[in-house]
C-alpha positions as CSV (number, residue, x, y, z in Angstrom):
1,X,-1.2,13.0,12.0
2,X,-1.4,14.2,15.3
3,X,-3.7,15.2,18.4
4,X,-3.6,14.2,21.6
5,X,-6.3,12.2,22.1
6,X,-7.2,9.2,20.0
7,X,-11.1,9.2,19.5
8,X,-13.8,9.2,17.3
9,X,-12.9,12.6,15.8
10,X,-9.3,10.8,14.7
11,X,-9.9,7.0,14.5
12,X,-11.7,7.0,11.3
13,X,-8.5,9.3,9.5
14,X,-6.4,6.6,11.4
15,X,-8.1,4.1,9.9
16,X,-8.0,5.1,6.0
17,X,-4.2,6.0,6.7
18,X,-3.7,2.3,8.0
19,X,-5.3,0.8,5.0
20,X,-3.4,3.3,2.8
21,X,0.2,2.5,4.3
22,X,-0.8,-1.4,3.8
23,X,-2.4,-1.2,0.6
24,X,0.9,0.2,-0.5
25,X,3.0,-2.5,0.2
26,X,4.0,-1.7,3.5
27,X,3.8,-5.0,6.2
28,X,5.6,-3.4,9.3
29,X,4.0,-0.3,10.6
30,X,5.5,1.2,14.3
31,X,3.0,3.8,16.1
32,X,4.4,6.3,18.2
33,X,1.6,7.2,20.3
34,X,3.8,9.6,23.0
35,X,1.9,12.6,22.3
36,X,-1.0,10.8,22.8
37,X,-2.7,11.1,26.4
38,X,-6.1,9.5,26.0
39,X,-7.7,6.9,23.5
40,X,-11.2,6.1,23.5
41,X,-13.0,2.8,22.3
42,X,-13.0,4.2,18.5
43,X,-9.3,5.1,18.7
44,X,-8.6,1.5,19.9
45,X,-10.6,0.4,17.5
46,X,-8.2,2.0,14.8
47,X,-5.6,0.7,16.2
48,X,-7.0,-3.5,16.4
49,X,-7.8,-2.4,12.7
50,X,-3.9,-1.8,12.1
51,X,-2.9,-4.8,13.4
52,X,-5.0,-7.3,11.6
53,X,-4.4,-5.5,8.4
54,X,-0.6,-6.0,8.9
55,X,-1.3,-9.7,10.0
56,X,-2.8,-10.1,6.7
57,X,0.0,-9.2,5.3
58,X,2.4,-11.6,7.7
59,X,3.9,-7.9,8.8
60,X,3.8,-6.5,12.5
61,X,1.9,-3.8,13.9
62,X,3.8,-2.0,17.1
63,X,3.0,0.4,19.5
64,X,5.3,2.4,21.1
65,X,5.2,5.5,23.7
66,X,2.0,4.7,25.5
67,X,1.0,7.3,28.1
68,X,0.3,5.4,31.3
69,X,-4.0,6.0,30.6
70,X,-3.6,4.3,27.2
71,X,-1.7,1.3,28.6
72,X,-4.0,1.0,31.1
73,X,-7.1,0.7,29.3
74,X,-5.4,-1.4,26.9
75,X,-4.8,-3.7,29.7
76,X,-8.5,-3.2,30.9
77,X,-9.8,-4.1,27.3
78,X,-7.1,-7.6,27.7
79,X,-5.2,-6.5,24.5
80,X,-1.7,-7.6,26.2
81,X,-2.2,-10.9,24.0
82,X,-2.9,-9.2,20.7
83,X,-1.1,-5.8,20.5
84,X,3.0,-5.3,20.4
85,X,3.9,-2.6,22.9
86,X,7.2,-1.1,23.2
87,X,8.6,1.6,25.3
88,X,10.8,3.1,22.0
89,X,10.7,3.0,18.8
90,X,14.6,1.2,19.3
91,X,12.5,-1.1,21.5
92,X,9.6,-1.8,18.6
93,X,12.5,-2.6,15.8
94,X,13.9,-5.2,18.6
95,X,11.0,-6.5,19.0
96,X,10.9,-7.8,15.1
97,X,14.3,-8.8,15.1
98,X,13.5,-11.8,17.5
């Protein structure tokens, strides 16, 4: 999936993929999100909905790539305590690893 904004149009495709990718089995899921230059409230939305599905699963949910907007208003929203952010993906995988 790809587009370069994370919005409404996008978040609720996000969303069924996220459940999908769970339902499956999958606990860890890594986001790249550098082709990504803006996120709206509904994309962030998808993306709070990633992470507790994969806490419900005792898996991980990781960002990586952020454009400096997105890690802004991440910041702004006060999602430092609940999302995983990583500069790389080599960065996510570290991240699990400790």
């Amino acid at each position: 999936m790809y587009n370069e904004n994370l919005d409404a149009f996008i978040a609720p495709d996000l969303k069924s993929e996220l459940a999908a990718i769970v339902d499956d089995g999958e606990k860890n899921i890594f986001i790249d999100l550098s082709s990504c230059i803006s996120c709206d409230t509904s994309g962030m939305s998808a993306l709070l909905l990633g992470n507790r599905l994969c806490q419900g699963v005792n898996g991980n949910f990781v960002l990586y790539g952020l454009s400096p907007r997105i890690n802004q208003m991440k910041d702004l929203a006060g999602l430092n305590a609940i999302l995983k952010v990583a500069d790389t993906l080599e960065a996510a995988e570290e991240l699990l690893r400790h």
